[in-house]
C-alpha positions as CSV (number, residue, x, y, z in Angstrom):
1,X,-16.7,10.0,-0.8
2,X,-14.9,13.2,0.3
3,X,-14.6,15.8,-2.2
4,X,-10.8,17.0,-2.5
5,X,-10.7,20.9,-2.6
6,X,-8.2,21.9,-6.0
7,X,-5.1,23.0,-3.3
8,X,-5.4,19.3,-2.6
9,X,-5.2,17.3,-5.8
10,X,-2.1,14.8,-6.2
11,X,1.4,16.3,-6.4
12,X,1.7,16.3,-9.7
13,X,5.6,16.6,-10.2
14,X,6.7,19.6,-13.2
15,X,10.3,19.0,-13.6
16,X,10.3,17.4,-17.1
17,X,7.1,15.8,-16.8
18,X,8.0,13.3,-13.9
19,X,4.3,11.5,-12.7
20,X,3.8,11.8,-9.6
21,X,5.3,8.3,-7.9
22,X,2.5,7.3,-5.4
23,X,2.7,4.5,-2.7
24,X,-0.5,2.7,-2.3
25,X,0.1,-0.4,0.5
26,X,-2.5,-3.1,0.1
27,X,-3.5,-5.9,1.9
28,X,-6.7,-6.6,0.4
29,X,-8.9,-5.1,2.3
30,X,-11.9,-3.1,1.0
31,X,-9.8,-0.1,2.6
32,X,-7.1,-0.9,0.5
33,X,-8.5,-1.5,-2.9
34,X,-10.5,1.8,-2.1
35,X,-7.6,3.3,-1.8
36,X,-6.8,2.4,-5.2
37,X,-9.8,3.7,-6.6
38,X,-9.0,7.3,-4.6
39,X,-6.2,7.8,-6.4
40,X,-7.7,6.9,-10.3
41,X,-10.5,9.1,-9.2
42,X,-8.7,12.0,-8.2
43,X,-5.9,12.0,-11.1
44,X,-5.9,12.7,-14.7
45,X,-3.0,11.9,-15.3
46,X,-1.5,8.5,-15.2
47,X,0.7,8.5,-12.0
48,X,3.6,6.0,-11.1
49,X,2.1,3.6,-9.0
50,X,3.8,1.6,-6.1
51,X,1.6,-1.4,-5.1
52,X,3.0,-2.8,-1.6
53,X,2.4,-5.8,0.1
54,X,3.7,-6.4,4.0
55,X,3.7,-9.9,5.2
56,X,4.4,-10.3,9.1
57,X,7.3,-12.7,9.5
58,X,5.6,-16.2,10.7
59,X,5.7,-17.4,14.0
60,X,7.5,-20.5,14.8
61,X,4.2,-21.8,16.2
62,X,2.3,-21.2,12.7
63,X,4.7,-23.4,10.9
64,X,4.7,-27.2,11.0
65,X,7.5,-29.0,12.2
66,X,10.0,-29.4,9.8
67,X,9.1,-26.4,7.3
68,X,11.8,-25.2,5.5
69,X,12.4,-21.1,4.0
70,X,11.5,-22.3,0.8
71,X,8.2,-22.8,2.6
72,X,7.3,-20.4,4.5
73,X,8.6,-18.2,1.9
74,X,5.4,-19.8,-0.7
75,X,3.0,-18.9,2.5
76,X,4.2,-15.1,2.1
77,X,3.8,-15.3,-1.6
78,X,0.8,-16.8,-1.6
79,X,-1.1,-14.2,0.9
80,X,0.7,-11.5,-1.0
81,X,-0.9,-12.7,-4.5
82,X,-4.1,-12.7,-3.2
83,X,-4.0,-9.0,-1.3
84,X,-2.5,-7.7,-4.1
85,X,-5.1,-9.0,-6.9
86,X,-7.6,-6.7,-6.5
87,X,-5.8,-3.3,-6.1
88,X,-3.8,-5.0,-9.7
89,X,-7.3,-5.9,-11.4
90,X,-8.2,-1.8,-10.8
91,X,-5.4,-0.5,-12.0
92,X,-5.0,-2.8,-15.3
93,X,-8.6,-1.8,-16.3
94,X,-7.8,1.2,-15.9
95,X,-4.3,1.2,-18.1
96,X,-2.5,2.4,-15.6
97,X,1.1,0.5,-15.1
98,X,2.2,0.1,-11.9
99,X,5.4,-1.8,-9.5
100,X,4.7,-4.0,-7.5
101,X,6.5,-5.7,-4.6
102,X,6.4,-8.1,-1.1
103,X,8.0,-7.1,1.8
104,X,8.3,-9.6,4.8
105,X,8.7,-7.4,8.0
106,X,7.3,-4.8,10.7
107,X,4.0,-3.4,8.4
108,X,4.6,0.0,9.3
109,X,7.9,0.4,9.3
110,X,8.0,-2.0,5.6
111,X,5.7,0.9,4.0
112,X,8.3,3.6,5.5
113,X,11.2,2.2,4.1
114,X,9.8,1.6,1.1
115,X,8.6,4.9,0.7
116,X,12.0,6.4,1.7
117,X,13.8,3.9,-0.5
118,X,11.8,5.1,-3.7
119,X,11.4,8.7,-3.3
120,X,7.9,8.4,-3.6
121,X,5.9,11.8,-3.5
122,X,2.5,10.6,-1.8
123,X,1.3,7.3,0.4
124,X,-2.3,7.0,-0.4
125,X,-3.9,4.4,2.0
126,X,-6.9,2.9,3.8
127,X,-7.4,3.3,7.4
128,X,-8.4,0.2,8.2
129,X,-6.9,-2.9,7.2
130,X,-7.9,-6.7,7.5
131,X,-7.2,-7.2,11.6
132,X,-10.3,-5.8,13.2
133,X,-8.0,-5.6,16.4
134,X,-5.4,-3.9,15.4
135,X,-7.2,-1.4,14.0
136,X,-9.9,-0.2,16.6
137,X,-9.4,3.3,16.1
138,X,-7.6,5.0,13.4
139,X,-5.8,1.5,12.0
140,X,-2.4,0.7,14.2
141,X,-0.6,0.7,10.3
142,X,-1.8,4.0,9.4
143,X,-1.3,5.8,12.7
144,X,1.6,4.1,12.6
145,X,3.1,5.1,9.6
146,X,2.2,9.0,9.8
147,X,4.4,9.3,12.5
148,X,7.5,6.9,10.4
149,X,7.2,9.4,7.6
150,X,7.9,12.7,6.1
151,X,6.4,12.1,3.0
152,X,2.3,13.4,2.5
153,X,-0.2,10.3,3.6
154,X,-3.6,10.5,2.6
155,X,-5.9,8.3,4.5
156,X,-8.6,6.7,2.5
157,X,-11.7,5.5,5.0
């Protein structure tokens, strides 16, 4: 793992001891829950974590005939549970509370909006998430969001 020179640490906010609020998307990828441990690592204080899930809106074509929202809403759940499980089991033994929430949408632009909509201070996330072609040389998502963004995005590899 990188060693993060002091200059670099997590913004640590002063103005009557706010924690830092830090965005960590996750789609439970090894990048992901990495991404996680980055940020428990690196911090001795407990920070306000943001765990966020993006679901892709499904395809006609992926759905049966006949499916209704309630359905395809269960299928977004479902995946989101599962991607969000192991970034939650990190964070709980570590005591560290966090938010969590779904989003069904454009990845990039989700994590963006989230991040605008909260105010957050920091995105910490992996590079490389679970499509293997989407993410052939810095991670589509990541690249994606750096550019969507004002706010400071680590990259975890």
């Amino acid at each position: 793992m990188l060693a993060i020179p002091e200059r670099r640490r997590p913004l640590i906010k002063t103005e009557e001891n706010a924690m830092a609020k830090i965005l960590i998307p996750v789609d439970g990828s090894e990048s992901s829950k990495r991404a996680v441990q980055f940020v428990l690592k690196r911090t001795r204080e407990r920070p306000d974590v943001h765990l966020l899930n993006a679901q892709l809106p499904i395809r006609g074509d992926e759905v049966m005939v006949g499916a209704v929202k309630e359905a395809i809403e269960q299928i977004h759940a479902s995946a989101a549970e599962q991607a969000l499980r192991p970034a939650q089991a990190l964070l709980e033994a570590a005591g560290v509370q966090y938010t969590k929430r779904t989003v069904v949408g454009d990845i990039a632009e989700s994590i963006a909006a989230y991040a605008k909509e909260q105010r957050v201070d920091e995105i910490v996330m992996g590079t490389r998430g679970l499509s293997a072609i989407k993410n052939l040389v810095l991670g589509s998502v990541a690249s994606k969001v750096i550019h969507l963004v004002e706010t400071p995005v680590t990259l975890i590899k």
